[in-house]
Each structure stands twice: as structure tokens, then as C-alpha cells.
ROMI-873932 format. One record per atom (N, C-alpha, C): atom name; x, y, z; residue number from 1. Coordinates in steps of 0.05 Angstrom, whole numbers. Layout:
+-------+--------+--------+--------+-------+
! torza !     c1 !     c2 !     c3 ! nuvex !
+-------+--------+--------+--------+-------+
!    CA !      X !      Y !      Z !   NUM !
...
+-------+--------+--------+--------+-------+
END
This chain:
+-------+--------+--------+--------+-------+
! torza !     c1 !     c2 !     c3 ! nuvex !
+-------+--------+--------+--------+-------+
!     N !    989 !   1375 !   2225 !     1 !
!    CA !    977 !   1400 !   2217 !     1 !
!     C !    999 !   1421 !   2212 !     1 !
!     N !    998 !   1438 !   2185 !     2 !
!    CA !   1009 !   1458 !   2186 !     2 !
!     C !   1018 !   1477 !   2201 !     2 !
!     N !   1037 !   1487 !   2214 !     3 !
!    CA !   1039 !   1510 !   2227 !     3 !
!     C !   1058 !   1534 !   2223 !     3 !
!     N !   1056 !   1556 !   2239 !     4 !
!    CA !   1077 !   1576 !   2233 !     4 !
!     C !   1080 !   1583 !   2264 !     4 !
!     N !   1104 !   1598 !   2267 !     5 !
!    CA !   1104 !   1616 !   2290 !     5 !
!     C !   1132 !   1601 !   2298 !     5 !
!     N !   1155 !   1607 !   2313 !     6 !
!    CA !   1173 !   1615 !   2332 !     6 !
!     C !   1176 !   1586 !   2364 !     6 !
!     N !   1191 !   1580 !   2358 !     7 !
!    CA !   1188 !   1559 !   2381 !     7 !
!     C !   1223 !   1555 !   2386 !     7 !
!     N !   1225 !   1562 !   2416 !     8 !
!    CA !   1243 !   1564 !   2428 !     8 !
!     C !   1258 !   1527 !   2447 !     8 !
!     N !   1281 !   1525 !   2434 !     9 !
!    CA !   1287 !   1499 !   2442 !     9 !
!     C !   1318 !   1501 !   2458 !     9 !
!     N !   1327 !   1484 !   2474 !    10 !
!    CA !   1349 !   1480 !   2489 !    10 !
!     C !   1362 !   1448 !   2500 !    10 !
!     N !   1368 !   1435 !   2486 !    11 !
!    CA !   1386 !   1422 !   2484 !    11 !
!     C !   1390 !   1415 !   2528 !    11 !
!     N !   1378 !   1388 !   2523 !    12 !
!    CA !   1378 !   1380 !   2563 !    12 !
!     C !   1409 !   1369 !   2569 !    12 !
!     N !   1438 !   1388 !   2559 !    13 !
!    CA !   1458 !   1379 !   2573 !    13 !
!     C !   1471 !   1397 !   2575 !    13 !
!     N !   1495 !   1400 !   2599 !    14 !
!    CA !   1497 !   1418 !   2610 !    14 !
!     C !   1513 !   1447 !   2591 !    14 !
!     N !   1505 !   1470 !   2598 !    15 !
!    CA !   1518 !   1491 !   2581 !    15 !
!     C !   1514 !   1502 !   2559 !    15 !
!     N !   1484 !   1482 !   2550 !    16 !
!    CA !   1472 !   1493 !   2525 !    16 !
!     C !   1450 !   1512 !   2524 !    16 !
!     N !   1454 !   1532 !   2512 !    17 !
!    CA !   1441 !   1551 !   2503 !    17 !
!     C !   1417 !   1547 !   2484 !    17 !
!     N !   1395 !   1567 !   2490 !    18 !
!    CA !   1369 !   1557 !   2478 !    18 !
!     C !   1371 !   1576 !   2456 !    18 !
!     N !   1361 !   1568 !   2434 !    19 !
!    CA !   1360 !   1573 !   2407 !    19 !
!     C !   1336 !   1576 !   2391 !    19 !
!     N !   1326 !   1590 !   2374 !    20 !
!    CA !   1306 !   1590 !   2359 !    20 !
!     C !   1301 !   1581 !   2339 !    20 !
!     N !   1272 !   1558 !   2335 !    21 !
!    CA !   1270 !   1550 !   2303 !    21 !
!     C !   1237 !   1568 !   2291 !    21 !
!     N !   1232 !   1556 !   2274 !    22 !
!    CA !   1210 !   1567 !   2263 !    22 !
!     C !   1198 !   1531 !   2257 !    22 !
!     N !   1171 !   1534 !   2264 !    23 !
!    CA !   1152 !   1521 !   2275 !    23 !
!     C !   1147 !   1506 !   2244 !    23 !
!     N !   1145 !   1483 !   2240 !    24 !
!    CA !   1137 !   1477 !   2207 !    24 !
!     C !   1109 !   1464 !   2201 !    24 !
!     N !   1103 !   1444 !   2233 !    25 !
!    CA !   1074 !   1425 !   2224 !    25 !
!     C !   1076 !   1417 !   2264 !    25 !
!     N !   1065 !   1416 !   2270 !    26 !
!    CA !   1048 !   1399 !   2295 !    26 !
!     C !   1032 !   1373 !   2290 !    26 !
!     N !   1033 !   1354 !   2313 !    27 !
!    CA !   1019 !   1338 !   2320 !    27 !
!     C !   1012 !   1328 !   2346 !    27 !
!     N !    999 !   1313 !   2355 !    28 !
!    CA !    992 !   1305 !   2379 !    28 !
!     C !   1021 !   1297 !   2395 !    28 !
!     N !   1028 !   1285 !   2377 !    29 !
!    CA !   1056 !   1267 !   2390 !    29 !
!     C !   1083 !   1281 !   2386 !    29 !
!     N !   1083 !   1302 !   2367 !    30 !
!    CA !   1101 !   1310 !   2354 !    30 !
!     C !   1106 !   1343 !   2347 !    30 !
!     N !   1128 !   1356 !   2333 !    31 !
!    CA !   1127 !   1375 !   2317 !    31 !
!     C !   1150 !   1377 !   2299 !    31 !
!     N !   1150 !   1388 !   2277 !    32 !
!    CA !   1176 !   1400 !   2269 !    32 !
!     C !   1187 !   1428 !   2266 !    32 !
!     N !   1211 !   1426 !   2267 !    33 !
!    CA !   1225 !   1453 !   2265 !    33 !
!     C !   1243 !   1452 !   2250 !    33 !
!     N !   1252 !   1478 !   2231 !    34 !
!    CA !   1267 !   1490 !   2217 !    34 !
!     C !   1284 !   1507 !   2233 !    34 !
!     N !   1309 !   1514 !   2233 !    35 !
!    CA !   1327 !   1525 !   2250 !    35 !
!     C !   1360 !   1520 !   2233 !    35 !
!     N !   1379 !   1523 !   2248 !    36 !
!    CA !   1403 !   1530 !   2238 !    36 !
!     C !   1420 !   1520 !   2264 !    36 !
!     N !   1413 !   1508 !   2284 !    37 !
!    CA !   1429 !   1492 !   2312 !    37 !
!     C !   1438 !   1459 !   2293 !    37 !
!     N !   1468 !   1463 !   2283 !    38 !
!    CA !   1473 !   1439 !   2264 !    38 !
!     C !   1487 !   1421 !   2291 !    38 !
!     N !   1478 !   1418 !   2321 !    39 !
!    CA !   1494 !   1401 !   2339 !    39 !
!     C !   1463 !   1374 !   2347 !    39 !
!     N !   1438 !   1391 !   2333 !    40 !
!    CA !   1417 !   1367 !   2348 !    40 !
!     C !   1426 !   1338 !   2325 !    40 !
!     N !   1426 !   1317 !   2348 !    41 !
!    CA !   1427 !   1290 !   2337 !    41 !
!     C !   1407 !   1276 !   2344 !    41 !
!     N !   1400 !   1255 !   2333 !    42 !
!    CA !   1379 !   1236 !   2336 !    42 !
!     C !   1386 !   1223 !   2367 !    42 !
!     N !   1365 !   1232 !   2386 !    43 !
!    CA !   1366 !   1219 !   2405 !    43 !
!     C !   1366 !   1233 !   2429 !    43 !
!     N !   1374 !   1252 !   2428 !    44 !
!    CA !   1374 !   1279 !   2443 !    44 !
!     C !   1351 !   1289 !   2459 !    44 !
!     N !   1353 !   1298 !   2481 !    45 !
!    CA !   1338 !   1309 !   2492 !    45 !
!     C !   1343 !   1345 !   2495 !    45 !
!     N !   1310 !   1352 !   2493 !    46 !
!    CA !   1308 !   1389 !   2500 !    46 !
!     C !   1287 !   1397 !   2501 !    46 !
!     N !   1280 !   1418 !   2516 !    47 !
!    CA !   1260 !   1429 !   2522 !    47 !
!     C !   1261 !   1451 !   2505 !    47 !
!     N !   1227 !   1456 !   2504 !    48 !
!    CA !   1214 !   1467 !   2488 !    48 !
!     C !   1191 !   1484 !   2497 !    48 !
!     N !   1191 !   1509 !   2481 !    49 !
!    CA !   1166 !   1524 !   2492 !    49 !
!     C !   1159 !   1533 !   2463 !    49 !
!     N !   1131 !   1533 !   2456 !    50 !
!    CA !   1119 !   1541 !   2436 !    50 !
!     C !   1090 !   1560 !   2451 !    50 !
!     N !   1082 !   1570 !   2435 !    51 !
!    CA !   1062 !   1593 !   2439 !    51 !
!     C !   1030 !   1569 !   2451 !    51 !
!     N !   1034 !   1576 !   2475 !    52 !
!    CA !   1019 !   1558 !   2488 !    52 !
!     C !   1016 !   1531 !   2509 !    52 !
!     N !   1048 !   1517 !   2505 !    53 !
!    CA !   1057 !   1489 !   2515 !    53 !
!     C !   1081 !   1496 !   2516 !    53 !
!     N !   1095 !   1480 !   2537 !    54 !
!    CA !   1131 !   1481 !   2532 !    54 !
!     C !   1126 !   1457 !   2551 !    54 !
!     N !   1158 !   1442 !   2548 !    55 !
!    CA !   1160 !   1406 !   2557 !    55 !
!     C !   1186 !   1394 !   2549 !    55 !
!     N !   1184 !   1377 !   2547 !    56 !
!    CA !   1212 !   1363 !   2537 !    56 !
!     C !   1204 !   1342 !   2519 !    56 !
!     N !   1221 !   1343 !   2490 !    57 !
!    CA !   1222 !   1322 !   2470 !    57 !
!     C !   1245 !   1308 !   2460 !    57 !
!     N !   1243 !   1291 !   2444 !    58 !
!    CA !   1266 !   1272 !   2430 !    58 !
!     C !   1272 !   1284 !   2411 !    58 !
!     N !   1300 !   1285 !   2402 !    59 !
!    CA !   1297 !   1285 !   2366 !    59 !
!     C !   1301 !   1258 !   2350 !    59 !
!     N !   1279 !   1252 !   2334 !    60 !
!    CA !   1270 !   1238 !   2321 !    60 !
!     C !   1290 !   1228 !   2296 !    60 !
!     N !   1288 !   1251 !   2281 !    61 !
!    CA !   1307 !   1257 !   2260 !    61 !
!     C !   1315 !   1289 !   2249 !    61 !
!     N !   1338 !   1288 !   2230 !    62 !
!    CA !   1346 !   1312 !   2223 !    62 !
!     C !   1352 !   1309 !   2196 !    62 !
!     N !   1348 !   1326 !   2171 !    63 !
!    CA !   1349 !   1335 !   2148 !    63 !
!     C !   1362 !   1362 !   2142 !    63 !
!     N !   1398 !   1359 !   2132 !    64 !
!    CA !   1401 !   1375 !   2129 !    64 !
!     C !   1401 !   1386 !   2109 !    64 !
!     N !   1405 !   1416 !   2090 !    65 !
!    CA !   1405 !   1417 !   2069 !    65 !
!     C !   1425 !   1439 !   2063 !    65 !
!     N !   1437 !   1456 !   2043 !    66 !
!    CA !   1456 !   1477 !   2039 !    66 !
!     C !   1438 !   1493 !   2063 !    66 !
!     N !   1416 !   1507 !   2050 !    67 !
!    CA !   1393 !   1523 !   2071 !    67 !
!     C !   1381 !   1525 !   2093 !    67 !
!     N !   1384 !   1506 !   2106 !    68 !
!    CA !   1368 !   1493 !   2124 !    68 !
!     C !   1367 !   1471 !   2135 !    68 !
!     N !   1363 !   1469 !   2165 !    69 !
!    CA !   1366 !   1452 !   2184 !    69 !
!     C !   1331 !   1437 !   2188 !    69 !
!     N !   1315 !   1412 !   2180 !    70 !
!    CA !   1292 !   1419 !   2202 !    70 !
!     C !   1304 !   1381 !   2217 !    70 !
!     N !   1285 !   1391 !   2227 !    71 !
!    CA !   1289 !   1367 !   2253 !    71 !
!     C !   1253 !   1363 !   2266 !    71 !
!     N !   1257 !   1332 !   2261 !    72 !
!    CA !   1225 !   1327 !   2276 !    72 !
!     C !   1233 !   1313 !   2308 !    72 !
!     N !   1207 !   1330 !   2327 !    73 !
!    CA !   1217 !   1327 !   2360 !    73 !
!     C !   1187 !   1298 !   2360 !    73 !
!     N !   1193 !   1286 !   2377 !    74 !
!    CA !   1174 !   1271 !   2391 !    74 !
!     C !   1168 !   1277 !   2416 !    74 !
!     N !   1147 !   1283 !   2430 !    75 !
!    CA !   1142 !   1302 !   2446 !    75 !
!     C !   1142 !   1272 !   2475 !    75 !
!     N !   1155 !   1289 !   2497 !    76 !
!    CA !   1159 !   1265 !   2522 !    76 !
!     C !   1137 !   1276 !   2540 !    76 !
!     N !   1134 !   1302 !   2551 !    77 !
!    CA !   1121 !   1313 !   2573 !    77 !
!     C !   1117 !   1337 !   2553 !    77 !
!     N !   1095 !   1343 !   2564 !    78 !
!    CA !   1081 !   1377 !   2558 !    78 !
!     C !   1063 !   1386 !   2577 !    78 !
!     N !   1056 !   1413 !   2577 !    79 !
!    CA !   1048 !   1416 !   2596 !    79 !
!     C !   1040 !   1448 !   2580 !    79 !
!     N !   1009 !   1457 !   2583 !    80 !
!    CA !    991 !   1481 !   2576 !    80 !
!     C !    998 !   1493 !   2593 !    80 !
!     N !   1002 !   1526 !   2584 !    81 !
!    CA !    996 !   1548 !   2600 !    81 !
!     C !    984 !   1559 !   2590 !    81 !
+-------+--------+--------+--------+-------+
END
């Protein structure tokens, strides 16, 4: 599903700083993000908070472009607030 809105991510090793992407599509299992953090690699773990849920995911894959970074997460744990 399409989406918009702000979703805050952090990289699960030590000393990394959490970063902001902009939210592109959702799924049950999944989401993607658009952002400008050119250190996520396939395989990685980070937590995540989006408007509603935050948890920890994989990165799946990454597409970079002159413009833009997006990256699709596979979601491990989540959890509603």
C-alpha cells in the first residue's frame, strides 16, 4: 500500500545515530523508505518507529540513485502503540 509520512530508523550497532526517511509503501511484512543514510547494506539490522508501530527490521535491498536513497526493510518484531 501506498504511503506517506516520516519514519525514524537507527541502524542496531554500536554508535549509530537515528536518522530520518520518508515513508514510500507499507506492507504486512514490510516497508519502504526513501532517505539519504548511504551506510544501510543488505542485511542489516534497525529499529524503527513509524506513526503508530516501531520494532526492528532487515534491509532487504537498496537502490541508489544521483537523488536518492530508498531501501526496502523486512519487518522482524513490531509492536502497536
Amino acid at each position: 500500500l501506498k504511503a506517506n509520512g516520516s519514519v525514524t530508523l537507527r541502524l542496531r550497532e554500536e554508535y549509530q545515530l537515528p536518522f530520518e526517511g520518508r515513508l514510500m509503501d507499507v506492507s504486512a511484512s514490510g516497508f519502504r523508505v526513501r532517505h539519504a543514510n548511504p551506510e544501510l547494506r543488505s542485511g542489516q539490522e534497525c529499529e524503527f518507529a513509524l506513526p503508530g508501530t516501531q520494532g526492528k527490521a532487515r534491509v532487504v535491498w537498496n537502490r541508489t540513485t544521483p537523488e536518492f536513497i530508498e531501501t526496502g526493510f523486512f519487518i522482524l518484531v513490531h509492536e502497536t502503540s
